[in-house]
N, C-alpha and C positions, 0 to 999 in steps of 0.2 A: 312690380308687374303692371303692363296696360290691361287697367279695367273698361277696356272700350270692347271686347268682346259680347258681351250679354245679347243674348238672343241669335250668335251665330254659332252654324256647324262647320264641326271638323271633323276628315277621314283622316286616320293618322294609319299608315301601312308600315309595316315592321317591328311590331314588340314581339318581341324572343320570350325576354326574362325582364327582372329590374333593371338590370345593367345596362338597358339597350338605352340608345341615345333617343329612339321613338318615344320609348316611355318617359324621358325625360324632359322631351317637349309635350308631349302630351296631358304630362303634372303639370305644366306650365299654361298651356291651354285652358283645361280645367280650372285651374287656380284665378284666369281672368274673365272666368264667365261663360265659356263656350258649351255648347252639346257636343260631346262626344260619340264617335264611333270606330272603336277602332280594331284592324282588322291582326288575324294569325293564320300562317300559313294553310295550317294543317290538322288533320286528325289525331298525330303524332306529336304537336305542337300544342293541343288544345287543351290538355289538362295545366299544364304551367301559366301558358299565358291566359287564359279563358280566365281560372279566377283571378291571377291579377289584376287584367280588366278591369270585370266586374268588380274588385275593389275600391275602383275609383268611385266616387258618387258620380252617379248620373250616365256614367259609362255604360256603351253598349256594345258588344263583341259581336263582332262576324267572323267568318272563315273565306282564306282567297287567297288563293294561290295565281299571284299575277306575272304565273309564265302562260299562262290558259285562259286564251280569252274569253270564254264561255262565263270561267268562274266571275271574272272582272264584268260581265255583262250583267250576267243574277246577282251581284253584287249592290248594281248602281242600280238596279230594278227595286233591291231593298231601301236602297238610301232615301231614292225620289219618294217612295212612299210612304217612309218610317217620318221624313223630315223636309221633303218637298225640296227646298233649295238647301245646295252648299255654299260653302263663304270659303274656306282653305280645307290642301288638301296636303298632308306631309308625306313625302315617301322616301322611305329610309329603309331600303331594300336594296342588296348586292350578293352577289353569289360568285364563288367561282369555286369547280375542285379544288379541293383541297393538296394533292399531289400537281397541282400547277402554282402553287404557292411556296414550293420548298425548294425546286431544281432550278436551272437558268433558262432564263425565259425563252432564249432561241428556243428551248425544245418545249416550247408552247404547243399543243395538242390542237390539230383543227376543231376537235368538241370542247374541246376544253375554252376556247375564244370564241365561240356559238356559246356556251348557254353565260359566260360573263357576260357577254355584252345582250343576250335575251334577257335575262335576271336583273343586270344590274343597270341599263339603259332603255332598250325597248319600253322596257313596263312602265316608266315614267310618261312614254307617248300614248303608251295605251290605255292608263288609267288616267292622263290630262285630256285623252278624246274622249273617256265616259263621263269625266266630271266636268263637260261644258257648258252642255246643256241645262243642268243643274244649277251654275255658278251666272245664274239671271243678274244678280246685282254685282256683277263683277266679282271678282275672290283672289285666293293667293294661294300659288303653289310653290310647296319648300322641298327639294334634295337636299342627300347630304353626299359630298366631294371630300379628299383630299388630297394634301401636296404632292404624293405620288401623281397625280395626274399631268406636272407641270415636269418634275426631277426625278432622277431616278433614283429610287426607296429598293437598297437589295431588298429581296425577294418577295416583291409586292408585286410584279412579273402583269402579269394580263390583266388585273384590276387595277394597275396605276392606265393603264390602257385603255379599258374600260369606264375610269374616272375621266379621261380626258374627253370621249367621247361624251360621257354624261354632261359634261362641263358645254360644251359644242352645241347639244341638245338644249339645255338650259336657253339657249341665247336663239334658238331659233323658235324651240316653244313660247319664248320672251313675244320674239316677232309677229309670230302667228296671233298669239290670243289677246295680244296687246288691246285688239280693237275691239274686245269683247270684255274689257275691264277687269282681265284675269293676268295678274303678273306672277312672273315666274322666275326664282334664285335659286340659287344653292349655297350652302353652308359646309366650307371648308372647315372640320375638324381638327383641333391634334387627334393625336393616337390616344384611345381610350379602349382602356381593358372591356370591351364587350364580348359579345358571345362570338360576332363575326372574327373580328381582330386575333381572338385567340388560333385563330386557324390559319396565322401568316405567321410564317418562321422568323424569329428574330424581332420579336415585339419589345421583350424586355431592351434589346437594344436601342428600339427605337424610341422609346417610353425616356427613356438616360438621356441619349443626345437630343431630344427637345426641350428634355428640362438642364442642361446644362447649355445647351444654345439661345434659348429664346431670350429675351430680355425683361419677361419677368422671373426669368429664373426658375422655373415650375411646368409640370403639365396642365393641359386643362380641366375642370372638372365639368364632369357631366351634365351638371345642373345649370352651368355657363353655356354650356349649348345650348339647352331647354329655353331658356331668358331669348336668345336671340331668334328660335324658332316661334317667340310669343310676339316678338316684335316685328319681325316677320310676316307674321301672320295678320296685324293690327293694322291703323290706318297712320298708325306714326310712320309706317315705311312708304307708305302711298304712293312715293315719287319711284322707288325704285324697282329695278324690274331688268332679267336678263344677268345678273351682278355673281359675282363668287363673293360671298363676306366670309376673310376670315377669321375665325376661332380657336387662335392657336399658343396664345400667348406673345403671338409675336413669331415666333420663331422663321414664316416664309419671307421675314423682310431680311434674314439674315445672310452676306455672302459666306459667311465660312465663321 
């Protein structure tokens, strides 16, 4: 891990459960020194993830639900206070119906592609505009994408959609915040069994042909994620900014 971390904070938005790839950068985070804050949806969400949280040392829970910008405003009104400036912010948040993940996408729902692309884009804009001002010594903000966004993944339907937009987003928030010493990537996952994932039909299939496509022969593990959300996050990445890096085993270099 880079122990260049010490003395800086992270918002880390999206721990579900253990499983989630949030928490998995977030152990990572923690592991090289950082102050933690990180956020759970909901009221409904808050017994599971809340003491997880709070599990980590040092760790501090909030509640935000960043389809509401109200909540993302009370939000960063706690951080400036709790912690003054930020240094990285992870957001590994996507949403979409669930019955828009099962049928063929033509019969994509007009709400159904309104709150994906609120959920699982937007809130990336709108939680890099609250965390500007903050990020005084410049910082780093992490998405997470995947290869749905470039190929077409049956029935990943409006979130490979969604991904792609995200990915778009990336490269203009890159732009924008550039001059303010705040860079901005996204991390290209394989498929990992998290709580999201479980809600796109045909995972175990896709789970099989990654690990028999890619070239190392395997899926990715979670905690491989985490490693590159830490690096990421450090000053060993310093140069980059605006980039997809993937996390896949290999498997997007493959034509067939």
């Amino acid at each position: 891990m880079f122990e260049d971390l010490k003395g800086r904070t992270a918002v880390v938005f999206g721990v579900a459960n253990k499983r989630s790839i949030a928490w998995a950068i977030a152990q990572g985070l923690q592991a090289a020194g950082a102050n933690l804050a990180i956020t759970y949806q909901n009221e409904r969400m808050e017994m599971e993830a809340k003491d997880l949280i709070l599990s980590l040392p040092g760790a501090e829970a909030f509640m935000c639900d960043v389809s509401k910008d109200e909540e993302i405003a009370r939000l960063f009104e706690k951080l400036k206070a709790r912690y003054g400036k930020l240094h990285a912010l992870v957001h590994s948040v996507a949403y979409a119906p669930a019955e828009e993940l099962k049928g063929d996408f033509v019969n994509t729902t007009r709400e159904g592609f309104r709150v994906a692309h609120d959920v699982s884009v937007y809130s990336l804009i709108a939680v890099c505009r609250a965390a500007a001002p903050l990020m005084e010594d410049g910082g780093s903000v992490i998405t997470m994408t995947y290869y749905g966004a470039e190929k077409v993944v049956p029935h990943y339907n409006v979130m490979g959609v969604a991904k792609a937009a995200l990915e778009c987003t990336v490269r203009y928030l890159a732009q924008d915040l550039g001059r303010k010493k705040i860079r901005v990537n996204a991390i290209s996952a394989g498929p990992i069994k998290t709580l999201a994932a479980r809600g796109i039909s045909g995972l175990g299939d896709m789970l099989r042909s990654h690990a028999e496509r890619a070239p190392l022969q395997r899926n990715v593990e979670v905690a491989e994620v985490g490693s590159t959300g830490v690096f990421l996050a450090s000053d060993a990445s310093s140069g980059i900014t605006g980039e997809v890096i993937y996390v896949d085993c290999g498997y997007n270099i493959m034509g067939f």
